[in-house]
N, C-alpha and C positions, 0 to 999 in steps of 0.2 A: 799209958804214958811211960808205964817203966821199960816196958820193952820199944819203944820210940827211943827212948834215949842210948837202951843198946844198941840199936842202928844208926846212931848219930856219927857217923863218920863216912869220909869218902870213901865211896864203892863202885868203881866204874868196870864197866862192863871186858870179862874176862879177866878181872885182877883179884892176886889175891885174898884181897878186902872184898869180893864179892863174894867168893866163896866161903870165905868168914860170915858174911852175912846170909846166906844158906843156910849153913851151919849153926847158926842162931836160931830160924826159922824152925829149922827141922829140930832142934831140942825145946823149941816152944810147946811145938805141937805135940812133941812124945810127954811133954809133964805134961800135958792137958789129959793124956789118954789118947792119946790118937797118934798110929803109928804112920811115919813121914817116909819118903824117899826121895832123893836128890838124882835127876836127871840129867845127864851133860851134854851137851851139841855144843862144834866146830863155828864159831866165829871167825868173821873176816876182822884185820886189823893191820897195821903197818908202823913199824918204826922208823922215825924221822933223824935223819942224822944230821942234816942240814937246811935252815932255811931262812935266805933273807931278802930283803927286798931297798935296792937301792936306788934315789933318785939322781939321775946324771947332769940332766940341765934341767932349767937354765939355773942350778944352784946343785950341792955336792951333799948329800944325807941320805943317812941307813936310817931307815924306819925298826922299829917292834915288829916281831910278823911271828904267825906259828904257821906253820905248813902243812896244807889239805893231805890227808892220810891218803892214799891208794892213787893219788894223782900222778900225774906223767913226769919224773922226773927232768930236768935239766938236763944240758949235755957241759962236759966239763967248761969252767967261768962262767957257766949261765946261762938267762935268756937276754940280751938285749935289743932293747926295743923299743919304739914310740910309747908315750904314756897317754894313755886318753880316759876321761871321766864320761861313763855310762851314764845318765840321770835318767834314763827311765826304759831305756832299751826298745826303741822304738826303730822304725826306720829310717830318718833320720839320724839317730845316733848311730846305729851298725852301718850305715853307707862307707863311715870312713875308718871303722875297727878294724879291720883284713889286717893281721901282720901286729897289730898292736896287742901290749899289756893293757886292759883294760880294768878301771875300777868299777865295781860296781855297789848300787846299796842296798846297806841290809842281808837280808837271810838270802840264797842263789837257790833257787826252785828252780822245777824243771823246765815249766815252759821259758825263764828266761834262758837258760842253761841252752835247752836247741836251740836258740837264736843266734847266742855267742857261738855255740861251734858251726851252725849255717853259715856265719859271717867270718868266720875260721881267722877268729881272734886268736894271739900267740898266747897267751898268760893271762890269768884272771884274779883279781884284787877282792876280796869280800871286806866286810867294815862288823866291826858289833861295838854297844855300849852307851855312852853319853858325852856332850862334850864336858859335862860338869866332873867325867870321873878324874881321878888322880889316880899317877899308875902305882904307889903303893898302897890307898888303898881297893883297886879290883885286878881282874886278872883275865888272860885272855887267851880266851880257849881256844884248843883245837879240832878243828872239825875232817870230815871224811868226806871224799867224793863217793857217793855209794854206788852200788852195782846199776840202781835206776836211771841215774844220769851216766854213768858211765858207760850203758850202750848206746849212746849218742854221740859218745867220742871223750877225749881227755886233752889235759894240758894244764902246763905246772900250773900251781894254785897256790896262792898264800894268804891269810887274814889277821887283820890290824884291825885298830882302834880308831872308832871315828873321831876322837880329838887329832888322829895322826891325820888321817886322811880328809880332814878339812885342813889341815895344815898343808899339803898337798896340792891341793887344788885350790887354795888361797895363793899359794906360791908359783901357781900356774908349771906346776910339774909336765914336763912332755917329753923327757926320754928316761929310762930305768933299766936297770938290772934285778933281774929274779933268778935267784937259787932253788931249787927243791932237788932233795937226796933223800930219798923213804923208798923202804923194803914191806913191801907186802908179807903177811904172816897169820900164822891159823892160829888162834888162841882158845881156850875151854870156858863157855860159861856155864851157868847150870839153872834148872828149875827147880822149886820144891814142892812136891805133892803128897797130898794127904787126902785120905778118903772115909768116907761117912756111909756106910751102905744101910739102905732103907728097909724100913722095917717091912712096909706093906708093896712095895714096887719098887724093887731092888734096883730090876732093869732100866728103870728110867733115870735119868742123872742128870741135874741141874751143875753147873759149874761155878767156881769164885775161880774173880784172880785179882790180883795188883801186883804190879812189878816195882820190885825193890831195888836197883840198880840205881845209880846217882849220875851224873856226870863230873868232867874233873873240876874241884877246889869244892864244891857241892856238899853237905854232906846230908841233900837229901831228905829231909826230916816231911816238909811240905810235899815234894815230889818225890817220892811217892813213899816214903816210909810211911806215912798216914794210911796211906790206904792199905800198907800191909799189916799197919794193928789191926784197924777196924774189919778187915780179912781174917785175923785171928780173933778176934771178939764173937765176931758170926761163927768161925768155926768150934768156939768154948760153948755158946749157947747152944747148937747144934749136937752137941757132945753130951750135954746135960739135959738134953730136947729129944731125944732120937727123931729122925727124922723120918718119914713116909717114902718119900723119894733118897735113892743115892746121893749125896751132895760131895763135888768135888774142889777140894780147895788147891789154886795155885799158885805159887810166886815166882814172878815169871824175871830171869835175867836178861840184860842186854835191850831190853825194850826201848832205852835212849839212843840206843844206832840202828832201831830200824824193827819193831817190836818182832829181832829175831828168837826172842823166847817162846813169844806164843807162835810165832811160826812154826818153830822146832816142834814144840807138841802138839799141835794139830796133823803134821806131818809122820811124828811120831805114833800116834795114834789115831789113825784116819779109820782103820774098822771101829773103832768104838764111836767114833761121833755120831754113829745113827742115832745111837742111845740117847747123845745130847739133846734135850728140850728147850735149854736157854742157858746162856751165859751171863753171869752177873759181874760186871769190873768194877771197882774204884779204884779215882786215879786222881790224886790230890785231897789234900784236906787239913783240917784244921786249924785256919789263920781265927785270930778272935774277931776280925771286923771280915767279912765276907756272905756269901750267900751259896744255899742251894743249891747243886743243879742237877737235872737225870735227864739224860739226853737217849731214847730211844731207837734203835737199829731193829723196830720191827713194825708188826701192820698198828696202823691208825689207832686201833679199839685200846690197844696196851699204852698209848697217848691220857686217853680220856679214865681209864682207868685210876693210872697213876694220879693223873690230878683229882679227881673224885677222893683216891683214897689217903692219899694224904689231907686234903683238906679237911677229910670227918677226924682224920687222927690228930689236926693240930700240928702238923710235921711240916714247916713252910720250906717252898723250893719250886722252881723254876721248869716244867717240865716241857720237855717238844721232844718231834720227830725228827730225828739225825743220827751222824756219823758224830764219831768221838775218835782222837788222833791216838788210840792205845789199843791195849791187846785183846778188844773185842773183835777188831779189823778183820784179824784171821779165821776165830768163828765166822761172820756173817759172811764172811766171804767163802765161809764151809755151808753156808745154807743155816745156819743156828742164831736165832733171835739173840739179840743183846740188848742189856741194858746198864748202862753207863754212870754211877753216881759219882757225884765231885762238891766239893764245897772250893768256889776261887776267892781267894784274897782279893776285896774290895781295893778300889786303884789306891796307890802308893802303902798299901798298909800290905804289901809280900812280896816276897823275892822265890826266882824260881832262876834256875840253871847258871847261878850264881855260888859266890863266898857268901851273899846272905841268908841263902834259904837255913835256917836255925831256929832252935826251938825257941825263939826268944820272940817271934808275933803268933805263935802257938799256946793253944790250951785247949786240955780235957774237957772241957765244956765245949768247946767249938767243933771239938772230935766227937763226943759223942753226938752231935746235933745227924750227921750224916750216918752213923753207926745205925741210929734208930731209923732212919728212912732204908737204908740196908737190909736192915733185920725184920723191920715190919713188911716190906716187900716180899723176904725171903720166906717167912712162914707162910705170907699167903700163896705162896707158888710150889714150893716143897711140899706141903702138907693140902693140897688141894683136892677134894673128894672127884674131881674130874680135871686134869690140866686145859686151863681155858688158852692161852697162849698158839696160836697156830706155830706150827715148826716150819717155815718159810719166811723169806726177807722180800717185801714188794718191793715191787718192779721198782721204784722212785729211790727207795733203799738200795735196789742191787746198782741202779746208775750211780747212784755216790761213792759207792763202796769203789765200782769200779773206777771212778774218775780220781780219787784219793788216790788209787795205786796204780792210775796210768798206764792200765791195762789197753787199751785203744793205741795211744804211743810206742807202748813198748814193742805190741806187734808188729806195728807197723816200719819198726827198727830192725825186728826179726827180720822182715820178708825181704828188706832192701839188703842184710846179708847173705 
């Protein structure tokens, strides 16, 4: 908890409050006895210098907007354009988007994302929030079109608030003006890594990670600073444990635009991953009213295990076979088993990518409830008189893995270039 609270502030990815928080990490780990290094890779990022979104008819108002980062700017006065409300992006609704600013709701994923530029929509409108919020108190973030959808195509982008954009489409908004001015820009984030080398099978090497990175107003305590204590709690027992097996611990930056941390180091380090036997992530944790969870990226038997052995230990939690949306991704998609622990804040009792997320529906009892499911897992895997884990991700694994990163799509965007 004490080192939770020195991460309790905003750390977004490439700022330098992340590196600050690095640098935190890395003096945890050297008082513990274990010596850290701080690794740095090139982020993509873009400064925004303008952007607004105006309604023309049948009534005269500027909306709130922030502007999609790396998006296709404007040409000087704007875009203007019909305004049309997406409701589910179907065919029917893209018949008549060609040429229009389009709203659409919620979060913009890929597959609606090729639709709109199939339908070679002029402008795209995103929403986040509630109608119940009030604009002093939340806040409304900025988001990025990432390299994924943007080899499908681009085009300005802005996003609001859905108290605005039901305001919008209550008022039967149908022509607008959109502004976007943003400069693409390479920015530095960083990892921190520490290593544990084994007493009896040096060569073999289990991995930790959680990424410690916030998004903006955030600061992060739930997502994912929890998982970077309980990251360093394993590596203190480890420490005072010697281990059997290499154990490698990391904290991985920028994992909120695109878990380009743990890309960076898998990439980084591509001859050592033979080594790797399994990778262990957390990613979330600590709310006091919430639950369990270990969601596994390997074969079936490591399913039944987990549940077996936690139930003799007393250790309650939720376990299946799956993909986890963090920096295990990049392992299993290296061939290396993952396994994924989380504790989620039970509904309305936590906030996540928010001004809320703070330590204030958090506690050390709730952190350590997932600490010990961590740590009992990790001894029995480190310390194993035979490593039982096959080093392979099945076939039903590698289709997830691939359909999460749109491997299929995206080639097939290659080849039409």
């Amino acid at each position: 908890m004490e080192l939770l609270e020195k991460l309790n502030f905003t750390r977004v990815a490439g700022s330098p409050e992340e590196l600050r928080a690095a640098e935190l990490l890395k003096a945890e780990c050297e008082a513990i006895g274990v010596p850290a290094v701080i690794e740095s890779f090139p982020i993509e990022d873009a400064d925004i210098d303008a952007a607004t979104l105006e309604i023309l008819e049948p009534y005269h108002q500027e909306y709130p907007v922030t502007g999609y980062k790396c998006a296709k700017n404007t040409y000087q006065g704007g875009l203007e354009a019909e305004f049309l409300y997406i409701e589910s992006g179907n065919e029917v609704d893209l018949s008549q988007a060609a040429g229009k600013i389009v709203l659409v709701n919620g979060y913009l994923r890929l597959p609606l994302f090729r639709k709109l530029m199939k339908a070679e929509v002029a402008g795209i409108v995103t929403m986040e929030g509630d109608l119940r919020d009030d604009r002093e108190g939340t806040d409304l973030s900025t988001r990025m079109l990432r390299r994924t959808l943007r080899a499908f195509g681009s085009v300005p982008m802005v996003h609001t608030r859905v108290l605005d954009a039901f305001d919008m489409v209550k008022r039967g908004a149908c022509k607008a003006r959109l502004v976007l001015k943003n400069e693409t820009v390479e920015r530095t984030s960083h990892n921190v890594v520490a290593t544990i080398e084994g007493t009896e099978r040096p060569e073999e090497i289990i991995s930790f990670g959680a990424h410690y990175d916030s998004v903006d107003f955030s600061k992060g305590v739930y997502d994912n600073g929890a998982g970077s204590v309980i990251n360093m709690e394993v590596l203190r027992w480890f420490k005072e444990n010697p281990p059997k097996r290499t154990v490698k611990f990391m904290w991985y930056g920028s994992e909120e635009i695109g878990l380009e941390g743990s890309w960076a180091y898998v990439k980084a380090h591509k001859d050592e991953l033979k080594d790797h036997l399994l990778m262990i992530n957390t990613d979330v944790g600590g709310p006091v009213l919430g639950r369990e969870g270990i969601a596994v990226t390997g074969e079936e038997d490591l399913v039944h295990y987990l549940r077996y052995a936690t139930q003799v230990r007393g250790l309650s939690a939720e376990v299946k076979q799956g993909i986890y949306s963090s920096d295990s991704i990049p392992f299993a998609d290296s061939g290396i088993p993952a396994v994924n622990f989380t504790r989620f804040g039970a509904p309305g009792a936590a906030y996540i990518h928010n001004r809320f997320d703070t330590m204030a529906f958090l506690s050390a009892e709730a952190l350590e409830k997932t600490a010990r499911n961590v740590l009992a897992f990790s001894q029995d895997m480190v310390n194993a008189a035979a490593f039982p884990v096959k080093r392979e991700i099945p076939k039903n694994m590698v289709e997830e893995v691939e359909k999460y990163l749109f491997k299929k799509e995206l080639a097939e965007a290659e080849e039409k270039k």
